[in-house]
C-alpha positions in Angstrom: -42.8 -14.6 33.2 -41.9 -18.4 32.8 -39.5 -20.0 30.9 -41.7 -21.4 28.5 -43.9 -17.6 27.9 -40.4 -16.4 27.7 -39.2 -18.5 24.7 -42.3 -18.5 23.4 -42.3 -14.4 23.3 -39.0 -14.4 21.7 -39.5 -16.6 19.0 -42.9 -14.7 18.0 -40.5 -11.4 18.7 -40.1 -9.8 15.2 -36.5 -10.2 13.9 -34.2 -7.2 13.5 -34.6 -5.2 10.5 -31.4 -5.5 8.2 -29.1 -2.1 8.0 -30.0 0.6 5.6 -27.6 0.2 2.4 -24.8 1.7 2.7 -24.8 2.2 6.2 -21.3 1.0 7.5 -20.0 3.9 4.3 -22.2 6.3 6.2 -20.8 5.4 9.8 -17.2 5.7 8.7 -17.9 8.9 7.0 -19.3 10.2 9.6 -17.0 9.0 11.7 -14.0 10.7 9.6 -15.5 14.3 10.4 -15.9 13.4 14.6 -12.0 12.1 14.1 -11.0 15.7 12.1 -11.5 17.5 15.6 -8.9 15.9 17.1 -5.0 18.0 16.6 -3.9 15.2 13.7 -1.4 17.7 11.7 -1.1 21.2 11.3 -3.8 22.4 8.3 -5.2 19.0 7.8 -9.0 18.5 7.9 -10.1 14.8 6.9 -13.5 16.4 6.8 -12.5 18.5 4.2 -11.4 15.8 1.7 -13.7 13.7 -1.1 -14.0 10.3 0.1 -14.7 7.5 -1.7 -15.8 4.2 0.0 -16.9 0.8 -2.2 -18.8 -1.3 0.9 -18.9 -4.7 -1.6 -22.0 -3.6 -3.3 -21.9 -0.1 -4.3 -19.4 3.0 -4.4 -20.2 5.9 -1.9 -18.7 9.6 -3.4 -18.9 11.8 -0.3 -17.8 15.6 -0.2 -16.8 15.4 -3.9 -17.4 18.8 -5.8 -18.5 17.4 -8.6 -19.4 13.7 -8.9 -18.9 12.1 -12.7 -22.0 11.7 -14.7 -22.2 7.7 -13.4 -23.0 9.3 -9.8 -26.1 9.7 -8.5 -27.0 12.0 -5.5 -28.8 10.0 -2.5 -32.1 11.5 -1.3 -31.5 13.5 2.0 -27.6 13.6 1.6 -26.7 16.2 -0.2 -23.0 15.9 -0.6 -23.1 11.9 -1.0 -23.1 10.1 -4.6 -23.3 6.5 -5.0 -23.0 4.2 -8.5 -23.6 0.5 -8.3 -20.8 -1.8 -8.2 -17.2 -0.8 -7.5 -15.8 1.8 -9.6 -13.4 1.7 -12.0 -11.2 4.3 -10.0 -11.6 2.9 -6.4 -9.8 -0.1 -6.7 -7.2 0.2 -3.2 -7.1 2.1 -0.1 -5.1 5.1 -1.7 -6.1 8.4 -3.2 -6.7 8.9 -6.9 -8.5 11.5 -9.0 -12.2 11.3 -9.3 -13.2 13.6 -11.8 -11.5 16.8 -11.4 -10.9 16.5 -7.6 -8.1 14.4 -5.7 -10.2 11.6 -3.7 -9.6 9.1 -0.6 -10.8 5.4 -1.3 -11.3 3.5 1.0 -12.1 -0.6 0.1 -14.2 -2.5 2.7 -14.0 -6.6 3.4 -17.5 -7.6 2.2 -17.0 -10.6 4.9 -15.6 -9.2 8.2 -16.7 -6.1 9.1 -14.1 -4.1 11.0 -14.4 -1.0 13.3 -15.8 1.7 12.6 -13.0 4.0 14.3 -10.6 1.4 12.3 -11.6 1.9 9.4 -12.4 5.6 9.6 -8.8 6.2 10.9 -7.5 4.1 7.4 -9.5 6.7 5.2 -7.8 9.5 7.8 -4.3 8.2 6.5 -5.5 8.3 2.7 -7.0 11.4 3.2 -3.7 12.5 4.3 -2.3 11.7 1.2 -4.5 14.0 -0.6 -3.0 17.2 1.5 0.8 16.1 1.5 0.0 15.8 -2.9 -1.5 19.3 -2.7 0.9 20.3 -0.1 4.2 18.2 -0.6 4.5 17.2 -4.3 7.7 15.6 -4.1 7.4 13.9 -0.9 6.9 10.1 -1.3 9.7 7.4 -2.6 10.0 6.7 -6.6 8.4 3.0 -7.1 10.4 2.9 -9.9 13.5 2.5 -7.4 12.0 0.0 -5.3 12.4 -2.5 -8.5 16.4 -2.4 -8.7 16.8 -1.7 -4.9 19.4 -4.5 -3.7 17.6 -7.2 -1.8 20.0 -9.5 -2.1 23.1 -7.9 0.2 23.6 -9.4 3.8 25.5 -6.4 5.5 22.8 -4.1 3.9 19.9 -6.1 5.6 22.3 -7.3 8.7 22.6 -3.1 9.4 19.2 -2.6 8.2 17.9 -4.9 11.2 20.1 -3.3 13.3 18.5 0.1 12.5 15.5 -1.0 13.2 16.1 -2.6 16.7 17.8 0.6 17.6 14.5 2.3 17.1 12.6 -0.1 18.9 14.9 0.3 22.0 14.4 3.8 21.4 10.9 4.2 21.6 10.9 2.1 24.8 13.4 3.5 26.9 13.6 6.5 28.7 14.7 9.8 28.0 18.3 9.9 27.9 18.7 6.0 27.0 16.2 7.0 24.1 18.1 9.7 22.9 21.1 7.2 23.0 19.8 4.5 20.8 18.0 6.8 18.5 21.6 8.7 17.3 22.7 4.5 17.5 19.8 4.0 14.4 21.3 7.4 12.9 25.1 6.2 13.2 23.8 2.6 11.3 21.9 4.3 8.7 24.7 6.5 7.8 27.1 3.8 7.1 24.3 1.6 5.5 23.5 5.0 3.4 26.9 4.9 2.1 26.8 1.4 0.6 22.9 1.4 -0.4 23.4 4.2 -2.8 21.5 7.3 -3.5 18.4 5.8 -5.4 17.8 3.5 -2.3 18.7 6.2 0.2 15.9 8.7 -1.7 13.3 5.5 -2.3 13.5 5.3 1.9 13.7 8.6 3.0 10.9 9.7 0.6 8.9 6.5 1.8 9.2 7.8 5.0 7.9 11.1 5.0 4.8 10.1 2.9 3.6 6.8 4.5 5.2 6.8 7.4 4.0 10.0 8.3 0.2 9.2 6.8 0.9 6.0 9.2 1.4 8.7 12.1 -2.1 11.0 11.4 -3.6 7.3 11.3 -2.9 6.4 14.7 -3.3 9.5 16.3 -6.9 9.7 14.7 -6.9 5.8 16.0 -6.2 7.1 19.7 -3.1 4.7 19.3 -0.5 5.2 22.8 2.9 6.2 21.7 3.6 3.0 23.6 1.9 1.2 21.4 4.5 -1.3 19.0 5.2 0.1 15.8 7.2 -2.6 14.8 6.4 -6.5 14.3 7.6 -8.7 16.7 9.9 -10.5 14.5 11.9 -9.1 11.5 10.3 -7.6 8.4 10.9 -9.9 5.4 14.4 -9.3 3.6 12.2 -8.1 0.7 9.7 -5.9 2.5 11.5 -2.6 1.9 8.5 -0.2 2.0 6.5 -1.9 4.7 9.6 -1.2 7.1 10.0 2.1 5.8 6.2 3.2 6.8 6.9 1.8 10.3 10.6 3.8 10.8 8.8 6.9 9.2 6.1 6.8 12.2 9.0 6.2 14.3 10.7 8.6 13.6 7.5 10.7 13.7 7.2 9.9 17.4 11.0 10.5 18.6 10.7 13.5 16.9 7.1 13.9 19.2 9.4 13.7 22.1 12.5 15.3 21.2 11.5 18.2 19.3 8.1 19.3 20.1 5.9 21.1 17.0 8.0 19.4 14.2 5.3 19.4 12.2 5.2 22.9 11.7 8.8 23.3 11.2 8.8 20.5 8.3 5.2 21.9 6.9 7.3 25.4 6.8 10.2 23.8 4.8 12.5 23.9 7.9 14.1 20.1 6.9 13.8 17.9 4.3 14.1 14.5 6.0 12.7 12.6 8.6 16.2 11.7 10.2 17.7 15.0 9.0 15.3 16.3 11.9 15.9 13.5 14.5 19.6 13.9 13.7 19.5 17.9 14.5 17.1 17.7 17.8 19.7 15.0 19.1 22.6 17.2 18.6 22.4 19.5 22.3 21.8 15.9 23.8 24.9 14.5 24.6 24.8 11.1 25.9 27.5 10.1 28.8 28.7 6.9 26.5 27.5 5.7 23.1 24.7 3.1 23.0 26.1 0.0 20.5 25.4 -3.3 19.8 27.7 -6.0 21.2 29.6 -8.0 19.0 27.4 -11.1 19.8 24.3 -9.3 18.7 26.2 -8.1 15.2 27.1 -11.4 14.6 23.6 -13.0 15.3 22.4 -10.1 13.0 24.8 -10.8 10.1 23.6 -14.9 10.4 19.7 -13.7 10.3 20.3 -11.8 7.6 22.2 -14.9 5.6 20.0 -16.8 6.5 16.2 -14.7 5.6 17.9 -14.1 2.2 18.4 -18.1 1.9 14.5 -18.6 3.0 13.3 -15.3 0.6 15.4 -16.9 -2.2 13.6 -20.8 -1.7 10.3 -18.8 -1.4 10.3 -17.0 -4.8 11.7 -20.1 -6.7 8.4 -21.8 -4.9 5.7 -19.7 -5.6 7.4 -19.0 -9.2 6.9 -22.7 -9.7 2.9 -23.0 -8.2 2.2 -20.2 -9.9 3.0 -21.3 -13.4 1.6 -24.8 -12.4 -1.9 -23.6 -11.3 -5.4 -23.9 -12.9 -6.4 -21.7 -16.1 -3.8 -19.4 -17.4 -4.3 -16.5 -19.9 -1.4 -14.7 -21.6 -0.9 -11.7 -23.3 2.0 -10.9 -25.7 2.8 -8.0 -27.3 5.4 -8.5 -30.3 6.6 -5.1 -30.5 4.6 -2.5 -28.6 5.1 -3.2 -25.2 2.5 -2.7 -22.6 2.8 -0.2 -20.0 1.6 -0.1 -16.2 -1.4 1.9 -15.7 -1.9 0.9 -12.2 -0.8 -1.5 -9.7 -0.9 -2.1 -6.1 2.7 -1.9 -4.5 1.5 -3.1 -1.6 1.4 -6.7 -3.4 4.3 -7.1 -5.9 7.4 -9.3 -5.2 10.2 -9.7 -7.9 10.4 -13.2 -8.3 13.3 -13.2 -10.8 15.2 -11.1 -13.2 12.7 -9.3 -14.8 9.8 -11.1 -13.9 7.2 -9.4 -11.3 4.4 -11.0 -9.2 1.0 -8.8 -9.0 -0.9 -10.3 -6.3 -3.9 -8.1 -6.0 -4.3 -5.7 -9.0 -2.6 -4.5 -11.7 -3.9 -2.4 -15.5 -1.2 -2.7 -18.3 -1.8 -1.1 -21.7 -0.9 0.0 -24.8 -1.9 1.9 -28.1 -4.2 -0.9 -28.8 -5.6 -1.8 -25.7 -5.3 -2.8 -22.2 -6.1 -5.4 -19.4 -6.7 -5.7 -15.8 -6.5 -8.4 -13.5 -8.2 -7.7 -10.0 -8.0 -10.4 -6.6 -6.2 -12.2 -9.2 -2.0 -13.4 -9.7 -0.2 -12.2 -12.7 3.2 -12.5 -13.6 4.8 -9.4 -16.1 7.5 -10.2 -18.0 9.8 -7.5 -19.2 10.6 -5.6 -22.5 13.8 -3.8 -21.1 16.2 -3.6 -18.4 14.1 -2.1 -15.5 11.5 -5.3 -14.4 8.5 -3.1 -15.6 8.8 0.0 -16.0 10.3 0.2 -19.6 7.7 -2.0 -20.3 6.1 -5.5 -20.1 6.3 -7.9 -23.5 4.2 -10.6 -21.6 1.7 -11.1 -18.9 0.4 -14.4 -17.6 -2.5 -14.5 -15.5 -2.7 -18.0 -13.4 -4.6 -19.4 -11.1 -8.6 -19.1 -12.6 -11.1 -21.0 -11.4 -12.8 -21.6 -14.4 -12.0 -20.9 -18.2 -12.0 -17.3 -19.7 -14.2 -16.2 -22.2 -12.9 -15.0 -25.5 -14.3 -12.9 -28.5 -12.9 -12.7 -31.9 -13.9 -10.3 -34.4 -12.3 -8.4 -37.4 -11.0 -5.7 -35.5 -9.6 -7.7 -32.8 -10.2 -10.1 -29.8 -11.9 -9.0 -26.2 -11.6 -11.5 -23.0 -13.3 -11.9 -19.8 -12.8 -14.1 -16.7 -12.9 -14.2 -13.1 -10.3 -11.7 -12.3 -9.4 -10.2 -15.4 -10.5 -8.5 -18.4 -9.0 -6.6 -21.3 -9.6 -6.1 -25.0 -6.6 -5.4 -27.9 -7.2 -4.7 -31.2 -5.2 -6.4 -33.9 -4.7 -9.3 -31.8 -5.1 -13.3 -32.3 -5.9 -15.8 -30.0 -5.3 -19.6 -29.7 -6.3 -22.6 -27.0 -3.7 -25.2 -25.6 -4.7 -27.3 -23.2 -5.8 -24.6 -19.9 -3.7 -22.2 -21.5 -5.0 -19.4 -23.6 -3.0 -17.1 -25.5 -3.9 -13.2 -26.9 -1.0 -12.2 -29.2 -1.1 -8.5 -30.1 0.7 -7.7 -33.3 0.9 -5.0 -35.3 -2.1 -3.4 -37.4 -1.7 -3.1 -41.0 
């Protein structure tokens, strides 16, 4: 064929029909039962659990026992629901109750399409969180404590770092020089245990076991090499507390892999209550020949990073405090004298930015006896009513940053509002306009 016929019978070639909808939710589901073959944890089956998947367009229920009413089945897929739009209950990748069963969610980026396998394995780790809360209740850190945990220490984050190296040089050495440094991370986060306190010592340890472990399942289901890193290549933030404590949970997850051999079982069967509690007790018939330690040069450099991360965290907040309260349309809620309470947030996307004040970067759902708002893909700032920064209540929320300005609309009983990003409704409230700032004060009914 020549050139020319060639083109010419491509361009008259009929073009590709689109993909069914829903299809990528039906590839990862059915990807999810092919992972569940594979030996991911002792009595966990993926395959097993309700997933729910919102692809950009619609919400997909699979496996659930009994979808809500706003479900409906699909034709030839028996055990699959979808409702248009994305649910009121899927709003992160975690695990959440969906009528009266315990569900994964899984949220997918309308504009980059990852893979399958990739995304599969991230509803395998949300999955897992549905056994370990039928399984574990009580594993998993308080997010209350991660509010008042001290950021703000430089030996606490020097040792911290320290910690973390340790079990870096652990997971890439061999046998006995892995051994070595991993009772080196113990030794460190003994003496940084003793001047964190208990609350911080729990919020870790209990971080651990539930996402660093679901963090484990996750890249096993992935295929992931135990070679693979498990820590960033430079330093977790000085603020990033629970992101390093997922990573030194899967550590700790793979050590244990090496070092104690059907761990799982043993922790599944109650035999240890802690992550390094284990470690600690499989390293104890390993005696090393010296003790691995850091030199003096590398504690010093440590301590100076530390100073120094704090400094730049510290400069950081007081910027993005100050572009956050400059930018675009702002809507603000304050309640006089019931405060509003967290219903939800993501604590994947929260920073404190100062004493009492807390920056929701994604999501969060506050309300109280006479209503409620949420802000979604959205910045809002919560204010306080108390002493802890939120969770003894919020007597303001400012929502900054929108594009365009918010509907409001007054009635007798009260006033609702509406925007890109955020929506929420009070009852005996009032509502004024100044400048690109709009104010809902919620006082109290007569």
């Amino acid at each position: 064929m020549t050139p020319l016929i060639l083109c010419l019978a491509l361009a008259q070639s009929p073009a590709p029909a689109p993909p069914p909808p829903g299809s990528r939710a039906f590839r990862i589901d059915e990807e999810v039962r092919r992972l569940a073959s594979r030996p991911l944890w002792p009595g966990f089956d993926p395959a097993k659990v309700p997933l729910a998947i919102f692809d950009g367009e619609r919400t997909f229920l699979f496996r659930h026992p009994s979808p809500p009413p706003e479900f409906r089945r699909v034709a030839d897929r028996p055990e699959t629901a979808v409702v248009a739009g994305q649910h009121p209950l899927v709003r992160a990748n975690t695990s959440v109750a969906i009528g009266d069963a315990r569900t994964a969610t899984l949220l997918l980026d309308a504009t980059e399409e990852a893979p399958v396998r990739e995304s599969a394995a991230v509803a395998v780790h949300e999955a897992f969180h549905v056994f370990q809360a039928d399984r574990h209740p009580k594993w998993g850190g308080n997010e209350v404590d991660l509010f008042t945990y001290p950021m703000d220490e430089p030996v606490l984050l020097q040792r911290s770092r320290l910690e973390t190296e340790a079990l870096r040089r652990s997971l890439a050495e061999g046998e006995r020089a892995a051994a070595c440094w991993a009772a080196a991370a113990l030794d460190l986060r003994r003496a940084r245990f003793s001047q964190l306190g208990e609350s911080g010592a729990l919020y870790e340890r209990g971080t651990e076991l539930k996402e660093g472990l679901a963090r484990l399942v996750e890249t096993r289901a992935r295929g992931a090499s135990s070679r693979d890193p498990v820590f960033p290549a430079s330093e977790f933030a000085a603020a990033d507390v629970r992101s390093r404590s997922y990573a030194v949970g899967h550590a700790f997850g793979l050590l244990l892999d090496r070092f104690a051999p059907g761990w799982e079982s043993k922790l599944e069967a109650g035999a240890g209550e802690t992550l390094d509690a284990l470690l600690s007790g499989a390293l104890s018939t390993r005696k090393a020949s010296r003790p691995c330690r850091f030199t003096s040069q590398e504690t010093a450099r440590a301590l100076d990073g530390a100073k120094r991360s704090l400094e730049l965290a510290r400069l950081t907040r007081e910027a993005v405090r100050e572009d956050f309260f400059r930018a675009g349309w702002k809507l603000v809620v304050l309640s006089d004298d019931e405060p509003l309470s967290p219903q939800g947030f993501d604590p994947l996307n929260v920073e404190r930015l100062a004493p009492g004040e807390v920056l929701h970067s994604r999501w969060v759902k506050l309300g109280n006896s006479r209503g409620s708002l949420e802000v979604l893909n959205a910045r809002a700032v919560t204010e306080s009513a108390g002493r802890h920064p939120l969770f003894e209540g919020v007597r303001r929320v400012t929502v900054s940053g929108l594009p365009e300005e918010p509907a409001v609309r007054e009635s007798p009983s009260g006033v609702a509002f509406e925007g890109k990003g955020v929506a929420g409704e009070f009852r005996g409230a009032s509502w004024r306009r100044d400048g690109q700032t709009i104010t809902v004060r919620v006082s109290k009914v007569p």
